[in-house]
Structures are given as C-alpha cells and as structure tokens.
C-alpha positions as semicolon CSV with decimal commas, in nm:
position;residue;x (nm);y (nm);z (nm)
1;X;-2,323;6,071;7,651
2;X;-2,510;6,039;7,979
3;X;-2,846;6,113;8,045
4;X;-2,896;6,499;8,132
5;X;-3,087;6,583;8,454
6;X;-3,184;6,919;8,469
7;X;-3,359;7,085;8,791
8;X;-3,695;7,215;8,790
9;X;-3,546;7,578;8,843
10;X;-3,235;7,714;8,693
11;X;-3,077;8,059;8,823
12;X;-3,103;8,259;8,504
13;X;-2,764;8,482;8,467
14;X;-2,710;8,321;8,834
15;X;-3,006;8,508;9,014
16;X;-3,077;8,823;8,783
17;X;-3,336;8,981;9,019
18;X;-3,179;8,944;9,318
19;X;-2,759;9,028;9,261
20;X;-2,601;9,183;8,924
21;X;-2,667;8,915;8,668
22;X;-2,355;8,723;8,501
23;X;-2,174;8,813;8,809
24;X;-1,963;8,586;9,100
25;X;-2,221;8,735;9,296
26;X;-2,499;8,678;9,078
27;X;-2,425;8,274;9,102
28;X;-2,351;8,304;9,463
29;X;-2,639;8,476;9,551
30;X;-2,833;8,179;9,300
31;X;-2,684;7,900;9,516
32;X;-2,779;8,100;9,889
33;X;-3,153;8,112;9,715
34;X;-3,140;7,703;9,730
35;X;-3,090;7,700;9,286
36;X;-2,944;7,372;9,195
37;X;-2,803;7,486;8,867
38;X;-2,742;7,819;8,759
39;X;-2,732;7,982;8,350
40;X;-2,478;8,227;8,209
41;X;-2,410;8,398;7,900
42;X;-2,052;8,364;7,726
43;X;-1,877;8,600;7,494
44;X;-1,501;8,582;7,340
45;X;-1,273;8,909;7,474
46;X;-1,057;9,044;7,210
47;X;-0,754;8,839;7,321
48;X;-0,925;8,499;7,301
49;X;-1,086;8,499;7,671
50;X;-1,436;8,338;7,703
51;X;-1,600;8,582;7,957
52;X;-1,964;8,621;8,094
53;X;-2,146;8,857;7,987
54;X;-2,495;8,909;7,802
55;X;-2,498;9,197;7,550
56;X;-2,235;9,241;7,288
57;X;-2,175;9,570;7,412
58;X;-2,065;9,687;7,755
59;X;-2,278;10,010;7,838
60;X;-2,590;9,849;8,041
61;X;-2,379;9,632;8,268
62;X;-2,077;9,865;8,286
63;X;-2,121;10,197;8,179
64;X;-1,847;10,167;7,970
65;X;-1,796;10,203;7,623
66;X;-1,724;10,015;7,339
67;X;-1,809;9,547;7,237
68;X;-1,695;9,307;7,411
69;X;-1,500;9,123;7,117
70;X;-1,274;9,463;7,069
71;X;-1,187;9,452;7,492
72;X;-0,935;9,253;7,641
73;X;-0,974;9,080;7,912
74;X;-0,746;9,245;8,100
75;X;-0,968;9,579;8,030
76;X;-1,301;9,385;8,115
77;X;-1,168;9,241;8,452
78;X;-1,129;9,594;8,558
79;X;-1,495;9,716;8,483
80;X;-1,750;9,735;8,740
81;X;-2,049;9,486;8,643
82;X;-2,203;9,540;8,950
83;X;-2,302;9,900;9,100
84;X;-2,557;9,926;8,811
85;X;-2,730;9,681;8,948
86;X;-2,717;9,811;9,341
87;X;-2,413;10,027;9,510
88;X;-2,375;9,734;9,742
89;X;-2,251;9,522;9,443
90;X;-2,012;9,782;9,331
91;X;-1,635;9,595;9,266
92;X;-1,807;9,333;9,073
93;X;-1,623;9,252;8,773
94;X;-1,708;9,122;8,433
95;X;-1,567;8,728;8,535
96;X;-1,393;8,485;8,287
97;X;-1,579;8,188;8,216
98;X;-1,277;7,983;8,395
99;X;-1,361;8,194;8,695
100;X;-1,724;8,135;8,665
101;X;-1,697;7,749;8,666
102;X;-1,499;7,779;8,930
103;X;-1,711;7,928;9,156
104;X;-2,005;7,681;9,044
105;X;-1,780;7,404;9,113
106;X;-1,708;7,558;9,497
107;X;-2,054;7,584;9,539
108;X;-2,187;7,253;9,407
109;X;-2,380;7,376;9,130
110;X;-2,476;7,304;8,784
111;X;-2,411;7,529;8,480
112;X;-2,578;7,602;8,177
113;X;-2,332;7,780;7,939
114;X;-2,491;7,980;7,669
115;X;-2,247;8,071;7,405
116;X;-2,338;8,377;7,245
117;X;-2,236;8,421;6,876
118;X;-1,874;8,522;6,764
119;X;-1,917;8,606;6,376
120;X;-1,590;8,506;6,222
121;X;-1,434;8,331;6,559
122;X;-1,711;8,044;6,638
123;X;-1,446;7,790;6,688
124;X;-1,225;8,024;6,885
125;X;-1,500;8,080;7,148
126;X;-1,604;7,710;7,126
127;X;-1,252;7,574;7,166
128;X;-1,158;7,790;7,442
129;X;-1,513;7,792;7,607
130;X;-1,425;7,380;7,623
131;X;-1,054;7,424;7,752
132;X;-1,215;7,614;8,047
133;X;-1,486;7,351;8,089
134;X;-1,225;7,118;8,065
135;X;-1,041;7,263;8,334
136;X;-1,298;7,281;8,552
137;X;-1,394;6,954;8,534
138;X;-1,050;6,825;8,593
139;X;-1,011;7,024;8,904
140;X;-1,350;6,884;9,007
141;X;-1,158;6,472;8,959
142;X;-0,977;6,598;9,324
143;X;-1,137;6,757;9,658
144;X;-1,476;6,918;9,480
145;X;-1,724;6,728;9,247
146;X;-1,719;6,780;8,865
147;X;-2,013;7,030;8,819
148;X;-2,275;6,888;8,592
149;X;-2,294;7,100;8,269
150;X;-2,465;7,177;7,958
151;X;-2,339;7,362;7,675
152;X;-2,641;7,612;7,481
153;X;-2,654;7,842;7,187
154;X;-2,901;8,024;6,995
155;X;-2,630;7,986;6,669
156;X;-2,665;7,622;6,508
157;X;-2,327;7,734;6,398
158;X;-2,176;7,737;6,732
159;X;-2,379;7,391;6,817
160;X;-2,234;7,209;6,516
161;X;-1,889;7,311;6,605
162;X;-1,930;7,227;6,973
163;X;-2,065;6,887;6,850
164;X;-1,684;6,863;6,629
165;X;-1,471;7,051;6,857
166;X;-1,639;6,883;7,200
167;X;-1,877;6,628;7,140
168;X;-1,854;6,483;7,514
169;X;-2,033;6,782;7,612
170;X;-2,429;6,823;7,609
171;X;-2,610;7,025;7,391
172;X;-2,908;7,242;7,395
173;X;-3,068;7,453;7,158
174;X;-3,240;7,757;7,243
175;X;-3,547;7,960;7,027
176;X;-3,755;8,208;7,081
177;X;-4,027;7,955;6,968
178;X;-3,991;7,623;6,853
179;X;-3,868;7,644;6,494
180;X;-4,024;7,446;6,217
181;X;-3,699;7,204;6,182
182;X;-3,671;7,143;6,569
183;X;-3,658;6,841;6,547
184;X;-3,385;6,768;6,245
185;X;-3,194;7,017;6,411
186;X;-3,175;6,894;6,736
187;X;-3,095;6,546;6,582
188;X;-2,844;6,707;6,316
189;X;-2,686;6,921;6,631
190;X;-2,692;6,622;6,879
191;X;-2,867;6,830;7,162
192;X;-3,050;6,663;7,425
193;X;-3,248;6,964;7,515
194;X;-3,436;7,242;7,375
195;X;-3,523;7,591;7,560
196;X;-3,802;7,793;7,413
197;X;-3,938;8,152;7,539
198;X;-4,245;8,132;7,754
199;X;-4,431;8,331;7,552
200;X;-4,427;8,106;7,276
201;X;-4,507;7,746;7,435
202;X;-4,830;7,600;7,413
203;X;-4,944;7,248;7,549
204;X;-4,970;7,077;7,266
205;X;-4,585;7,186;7,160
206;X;-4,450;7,110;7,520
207;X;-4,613;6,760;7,466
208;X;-4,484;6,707;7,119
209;X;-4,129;6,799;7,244
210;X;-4,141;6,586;7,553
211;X;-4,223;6,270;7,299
212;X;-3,958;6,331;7,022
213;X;-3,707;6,238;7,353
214;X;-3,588;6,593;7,445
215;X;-3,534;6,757;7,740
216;X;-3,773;7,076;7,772
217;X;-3,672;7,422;7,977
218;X;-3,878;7,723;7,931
219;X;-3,716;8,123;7,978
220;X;-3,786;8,366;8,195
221;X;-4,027;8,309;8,400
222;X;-4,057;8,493;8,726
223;X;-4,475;8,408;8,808
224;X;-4,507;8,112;9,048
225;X;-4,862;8,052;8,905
226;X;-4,707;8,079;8,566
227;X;-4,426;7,843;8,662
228;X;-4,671;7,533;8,839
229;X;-4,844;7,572;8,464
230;X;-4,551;7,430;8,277
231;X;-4,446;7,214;8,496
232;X;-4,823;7,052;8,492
233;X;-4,714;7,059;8,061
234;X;-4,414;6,831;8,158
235;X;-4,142;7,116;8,117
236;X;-3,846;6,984;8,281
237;X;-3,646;7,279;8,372
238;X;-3,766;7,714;8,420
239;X;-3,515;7,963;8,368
240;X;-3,556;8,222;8,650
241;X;-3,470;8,568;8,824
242;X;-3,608;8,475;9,139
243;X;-3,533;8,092;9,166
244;X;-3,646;8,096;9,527
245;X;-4,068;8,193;9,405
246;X;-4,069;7,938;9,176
247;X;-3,868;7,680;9,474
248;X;-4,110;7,743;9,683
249;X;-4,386;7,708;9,436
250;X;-4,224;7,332;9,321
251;X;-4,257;7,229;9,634
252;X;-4,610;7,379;9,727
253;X;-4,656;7,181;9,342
254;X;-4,510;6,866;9,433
C-alpha cells in the first residue's frame, strides 16, 4: 500500500457551512473554496445502494420520513437534500456514492469515505462501497486522474471487513478520543490513519500518535486560531465546514 498524503484541510461533508452537506453541491462548492480533498458519510439504501448521507434517518436533511436502510434508492434520489439547508439549493438530491466519486474525480479531488455502520449488512455496504470505488478509479485509468482515497469507519467491524473484502484500499479509524487499544487496533485493522474529535486531543496524544507511524486528522474544526494550534501539534489533516478559514490560515501558518 502506498504512502497516504493527506492535505492540511479536508472539506468535511464537502463544505458543510457553506452548501447542503453530503451533497454534489456540497463537494463542488468544497473544491470552488480551493479544498484539496473532501469527506463524506456513506450509508447502504434498502436495495443494496451505497449513498451519502449522515444520519440513519432522513428527517434533518430531507424532511422526509422514515431510515435510510428501509428506502430505496430510487425513493432517496427523489428527496430534496438541499432546500433545508438554503432555498437556493433546493433540487439537491440525496447522491449515490458512485455519483459522488464521480464528481470528485471531475473535479480533481480527494475523498475520504466514511462508512457508517450497517448492523447485519457490513459486508454488503463494504463490498458495494468498493465496487463503486472501484469504478471510479477505473474510469479515472482514461481522460481524468484516479482520485486519491481513503476508506474510514467508526465500526472496527466495517474496518476488518474492508481490510478482507478490499485490502488495496487505505484505512482510517475514527474516535471520539483516542481509545485505550489505538494502537493494536490500528495495527490489527491495517489503518494508516487515525481521526480523533478536537475536543479530545491533547499534545502529548497528538505526539504519541505521530510516533507510533500514523497519520493524524482532527474533526470539526471551524476556528483558524484553533486550527494553526494543531497543526503546530503535528496533526496532518483538519476536518472542516469552512475549508477556505482554515486555507487561508495554513498559509498565513506556513
């Protein structure tokens, strides 16, 4: 596996405070912003689709009723994801994954994929979550570059069977805080990364993480001040609404 390079910003749910997050136009509006890579979340649809969406439930980014894993996709492509958000974003729709790595490939992005858990259908959402990566980095082999990706999850259940199922792919785990295990984990999981909440990172952990090998991104943080902090800790990548604040602040950093 090569090396992963992760930017020192990352669009989180494309550009969340800016455009509809988990939207075409969330990771459009990311790439116009100057991100490099952008984050999104992934669910399975009823029929087997790996979409992008956040909560397991569709009220807060659709109005509508009902969970994502009892929709089909053909149901979810007709929501509106986007007027919540701002009326000028109304027609956004609730995109497949394929879609989504499509339009990170057009735009010469990055990805971080976070699969969200699928309680009885983890290798469902992993295998078809890697078909679409698959696909999208076969289309990249022609006119457009293969987008660099890595492949997240807060469910050591989903990393272990991304590590069977797809094993080319990187893998990060993400926490809260650190866990105790961290470090068995991430070598039992084969991840190359670990992202940790904000909240919960000291110093000393950052540095402690940074010399067990792994890559180090910190969530959400939307405080320039806040960001140049972490990055003075050696934190390689910051998960962000407003990717261009903490841009500018990288290179006011240096």
């Amino acid at each position: 596996m090569a090396p992963l390079c992760l930017p020192p910003v990352i669009g989180h749910r494309g550009a969340a405070g800016r455009a509809p997050e988990n939207t075409l136009a969330g990771i459009r509006r990311a790439a116009r912003l100057g991100a490099a890579w952008v984050e999104f979340d992934v669910r399975l649809s009823a029929d087997g689709t790996p979409v992008v969406i956040h909560d397991p439930t569709l009220k807060r980014t659709t109005g509508a009723p009902g969970r994502v894993s009892t929709t089909p996709m053909e149901t979810l492509a007709s929501l509106d994801a986007g007027a919540w958000f701002d009326p000028q974003f109304a027609g956004e729709t609730v995109p497949s994954l394929e879609a989504a790595l499509g339009c990170v490939r057009e735009l010469g992005l990055g990805a971080n994929v976070e699969l969200k858990p699928a309680p009885g259908r983890t290798a469902a959402l992993v295998e078809s979550s890697s078909r679409a990566i698959a696909r999208a980095v076969g289309a990249g082999r022609g006119r457009l570059a293969a987008p660099p990706l890595l492949l997240s999850s807060a469910s050591r259940v989903i990393l272990d069977a991304a590590r069977r199922i797809a094993p080319e792919l990187p893998r990060g785990l993400v926490a809260r805080r650190a866990p105790r295990d961290w470090r068995s984990a991430a070598a039992r999981l084969g991840c190359v990364s670990l992202h940790v909440s904000a909240s919960s990172l000291t110093h000393a952990g950052a540095r402690e993480i940074k010399s067990a090998g792994l890559r180090l991104a910190v969530f959400t943080v939307n405080d320039p001040k806040r960001a140049s902090v972490f990055w003075g800790w050696g934190v390689d990548s910051i998960f962000s609404d407003v990717p261009e604040l903490l841009l500018a602040a990288r290179r006011a950093y240096g």
